[in-house]
Each structure stands twice: as structure tokens, then as C-alpha cells.
BATILO-855732 format. One line per 4 residues: their letters; for each residue x, y, z of C-alpha. Coordinates in nm, 2 decimals. Layout:
N
a> X:Y:Z ~ ...
END
This chain:
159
xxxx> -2.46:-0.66:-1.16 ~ -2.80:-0.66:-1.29 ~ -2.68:-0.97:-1.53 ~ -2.61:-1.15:-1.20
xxxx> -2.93:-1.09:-1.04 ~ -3.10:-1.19:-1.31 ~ -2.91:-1.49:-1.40 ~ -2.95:-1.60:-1.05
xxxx> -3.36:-1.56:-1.03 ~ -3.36:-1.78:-1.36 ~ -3.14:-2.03:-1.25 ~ -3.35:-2.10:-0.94
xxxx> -3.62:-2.08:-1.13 ~ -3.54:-2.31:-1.36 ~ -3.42:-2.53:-1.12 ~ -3.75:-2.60:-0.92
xxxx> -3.61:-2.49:-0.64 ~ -3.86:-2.45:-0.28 ~ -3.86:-2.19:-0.09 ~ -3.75:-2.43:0.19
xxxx> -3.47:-2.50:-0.03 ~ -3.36:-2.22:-0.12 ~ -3.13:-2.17:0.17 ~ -2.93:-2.45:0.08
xxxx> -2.93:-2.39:-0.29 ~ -2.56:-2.35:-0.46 ~ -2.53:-2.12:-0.78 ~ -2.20:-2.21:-0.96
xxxx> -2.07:-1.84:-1.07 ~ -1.86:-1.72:-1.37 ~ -1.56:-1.76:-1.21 ~ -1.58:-2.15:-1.10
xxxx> -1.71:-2.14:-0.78 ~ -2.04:-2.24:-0.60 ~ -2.22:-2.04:-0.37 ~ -2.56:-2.05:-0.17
xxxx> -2.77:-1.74:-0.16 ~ -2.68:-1.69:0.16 ~ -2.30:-1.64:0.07 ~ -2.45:-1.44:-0.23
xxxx> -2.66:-1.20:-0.01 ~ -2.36:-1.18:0.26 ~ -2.13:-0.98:0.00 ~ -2.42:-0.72:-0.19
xxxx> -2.26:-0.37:-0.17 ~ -2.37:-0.16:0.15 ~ -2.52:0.19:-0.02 ~ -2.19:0.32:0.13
xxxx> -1.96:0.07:-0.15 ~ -2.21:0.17:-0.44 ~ -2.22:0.57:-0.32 ~ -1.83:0.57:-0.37
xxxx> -1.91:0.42:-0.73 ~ -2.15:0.74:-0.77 ~ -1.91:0.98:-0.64 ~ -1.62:0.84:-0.89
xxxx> -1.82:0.85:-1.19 ~ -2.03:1.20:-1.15 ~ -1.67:1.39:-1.06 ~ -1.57:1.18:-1.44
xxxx> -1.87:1.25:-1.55 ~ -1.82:1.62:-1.47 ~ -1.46:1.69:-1.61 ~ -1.59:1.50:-1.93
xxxx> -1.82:1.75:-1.99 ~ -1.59:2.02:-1.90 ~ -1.35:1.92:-2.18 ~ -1.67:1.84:-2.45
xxxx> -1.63:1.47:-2.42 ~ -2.01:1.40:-2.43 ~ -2.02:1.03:-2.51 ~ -1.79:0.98:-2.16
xxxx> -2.01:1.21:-2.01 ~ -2.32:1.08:-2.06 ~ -2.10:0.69:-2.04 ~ -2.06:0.80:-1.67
xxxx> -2.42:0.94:-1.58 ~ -2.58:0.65:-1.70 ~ -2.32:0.40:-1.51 ~ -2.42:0.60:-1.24
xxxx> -2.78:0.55:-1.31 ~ -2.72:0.14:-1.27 ~ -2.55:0.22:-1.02 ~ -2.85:0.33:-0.84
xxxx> -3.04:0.02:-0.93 ~ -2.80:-0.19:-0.78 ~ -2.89:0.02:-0.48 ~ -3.22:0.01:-0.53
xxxx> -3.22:-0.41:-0.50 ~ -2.98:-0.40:-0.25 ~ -3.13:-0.13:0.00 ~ -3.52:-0.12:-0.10
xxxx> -3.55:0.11:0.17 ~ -3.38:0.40:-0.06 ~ -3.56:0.33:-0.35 ~ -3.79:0.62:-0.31
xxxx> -3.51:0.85:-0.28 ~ -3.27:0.70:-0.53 ~ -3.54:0.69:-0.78 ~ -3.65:1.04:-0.72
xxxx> -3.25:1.17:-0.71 ~ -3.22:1.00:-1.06 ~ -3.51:1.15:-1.22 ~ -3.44:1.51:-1.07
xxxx> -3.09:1.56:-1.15 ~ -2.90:1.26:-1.32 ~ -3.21:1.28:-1.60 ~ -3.19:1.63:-1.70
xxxx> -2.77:1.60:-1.71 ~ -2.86:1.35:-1.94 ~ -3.05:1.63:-2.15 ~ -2.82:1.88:-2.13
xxxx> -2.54:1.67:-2.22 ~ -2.72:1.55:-2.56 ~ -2.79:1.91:-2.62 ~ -2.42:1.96:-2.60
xxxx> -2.53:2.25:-2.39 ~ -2.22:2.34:-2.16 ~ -2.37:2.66:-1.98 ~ -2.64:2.40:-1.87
xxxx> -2.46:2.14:-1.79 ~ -2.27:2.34:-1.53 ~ -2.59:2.48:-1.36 ~ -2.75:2.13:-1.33
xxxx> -2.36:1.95:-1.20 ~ -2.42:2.22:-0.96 ~ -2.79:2.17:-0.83 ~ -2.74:1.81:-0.86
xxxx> -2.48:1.84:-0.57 ~ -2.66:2.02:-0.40 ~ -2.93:1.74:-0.40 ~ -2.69:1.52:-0.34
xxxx> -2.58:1.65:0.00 ~ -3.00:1.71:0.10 ~ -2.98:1.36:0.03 ~ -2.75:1.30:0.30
xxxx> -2.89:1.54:0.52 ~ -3.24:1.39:0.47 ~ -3.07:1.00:0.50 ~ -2.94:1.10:0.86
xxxx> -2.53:1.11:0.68 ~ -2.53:1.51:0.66 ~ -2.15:1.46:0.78 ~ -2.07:1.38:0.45
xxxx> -2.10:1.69:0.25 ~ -1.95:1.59:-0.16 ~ -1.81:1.81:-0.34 ~ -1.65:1.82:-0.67
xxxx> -1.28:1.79:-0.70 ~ -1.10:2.12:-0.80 ~ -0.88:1.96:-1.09 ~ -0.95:1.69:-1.37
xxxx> -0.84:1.32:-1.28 ~ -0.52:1.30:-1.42 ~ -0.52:0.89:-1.50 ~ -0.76:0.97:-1.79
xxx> -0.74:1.15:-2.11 ~ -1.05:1.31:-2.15 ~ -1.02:1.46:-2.49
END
């Protein structure tokens, strides 16, 4: 995603496009088809889309470490972790938070999953939820209350 959004500021950059223009400009995408900004800004994910993203690839992320698979484990934290950044273009008004959840909690999992340290890991999966759901109490969403799932996913070996 942050390929995209790169790709896209350079090619209206390199295009001399106005700001007047930019409304009507037309990117062509990877996949044969033009759009105009407008089209492109219509389909960014809500923090909703991206927060089921999250949710998917800590409860991975989790169950990897679990079953000492530290290179998925820390795979899925950091997917999380651009995760967030799409978020953080897409709903600036988070950025604070999503910036200060990642450095908090996703940060030192990060840590304890180099360490290869599984008692930590397991103290931090547990704070970090609980930040996650003061997250949703402080955002107005404390209906939604995560938590982990009881059993592995069984559509992945984790081993």
C-alpha cells in the first residue's frame, strides 16, 4: 500500500500536474485501469477494514510465538506495524494514537520476540491487549472488546 501511495505522489509529480487539475487527473494502475484521485480516495480502507487486518495478524502473530516460530512472529508484528501506517495516511486523525500504540506494545513484542524470550512474550501479548481495548475505549468503540482466540488457526502450519 505504501508502494501505491508513493507511486501515485511521483507520478503527479512528474506529471506537472495543478492543483486545479488534480481533480481530473487519471493514474493508470497495475492492473490496466485508470482512475482519478477521486476514485482513488473513494476506496482507502476505513480504520475499521485495516483494524480487522490488525486483529488477523496479532492473533497469527501470537500462536507463532506460542509454537517458537519467531521469524512468522515477528513477519506478522511488523505487517501489523504497516498496517498502522496505512492508517495513519488514511485516518491522520489517529496518528497520535496509532503511533503511540505501536511504540508501546507492538515495539517491545518486537524485542521479546528477537530475544526468543517466550515468558515475555506472553506478558507483553497480554498488556498489548489490554491497550488495545483502552484504545477502543479512549476512540469512543469500547463495544468492541478483542480478545485472543482460545485455539491456533488451523489453515496454517506454524511449525
Amino acid at each position: 500500500m505504501k508502494k501505491f501511495i508513493f507511486t501515485l505522489i511521483f507520478l503527479v509529480l512528474s506529471q506537472n500536474i495543478f492543483a486545479d487539475d488534480l481533480k481530473n487527473a487519471v493514474i493508470p494502475t497495475k492492473h490496466n485501469k485508470n482512475m482519478t484521485l477521486k476514485d482513488i480516495a473513494k476506496i482507502q480502507p476505513g480504520l475499521g477494514v485495516i483494524m480487522i487486518e490488525f486483529g488477523h495478524r496479532y492473533y497469527l502473530a501470537y500462536y507463532a510465538a506460542k509454537t517458537k516460530n519467531w521469524d512468522l512472529a515477528s513477519y506478522e508484528l511488523d505487517e501489523m506495524i504497516e498496517a498502522i501506517e496505512v492508517a495513519e495516511v488514511t485516518r491522520p486523525e489517529y496518528k497520535k494514537l496509532l503511533q503511540g500504540f505501536e511504540h508501546t506494545y507492538i515495539d517491545k513484542l518486537l524485542e521479546a520476540i528477537k530475544e526468543k524470550n517466550l515468558s515475555k512474550v506472553d506478558k507483553l501479548f497480554a498488556k498489548t491487549t489490554k491497550g488495545c481495548n483502552n484504545c477502543h475505549i479512549e476512540t469512543k468503540h469500547s463495544f468492541i472488546k478483542y480478545k485472543l482466540p482460545k485455539n491456533p488457526p488451523d489453515f496454517l502450519d506454524l511449525n
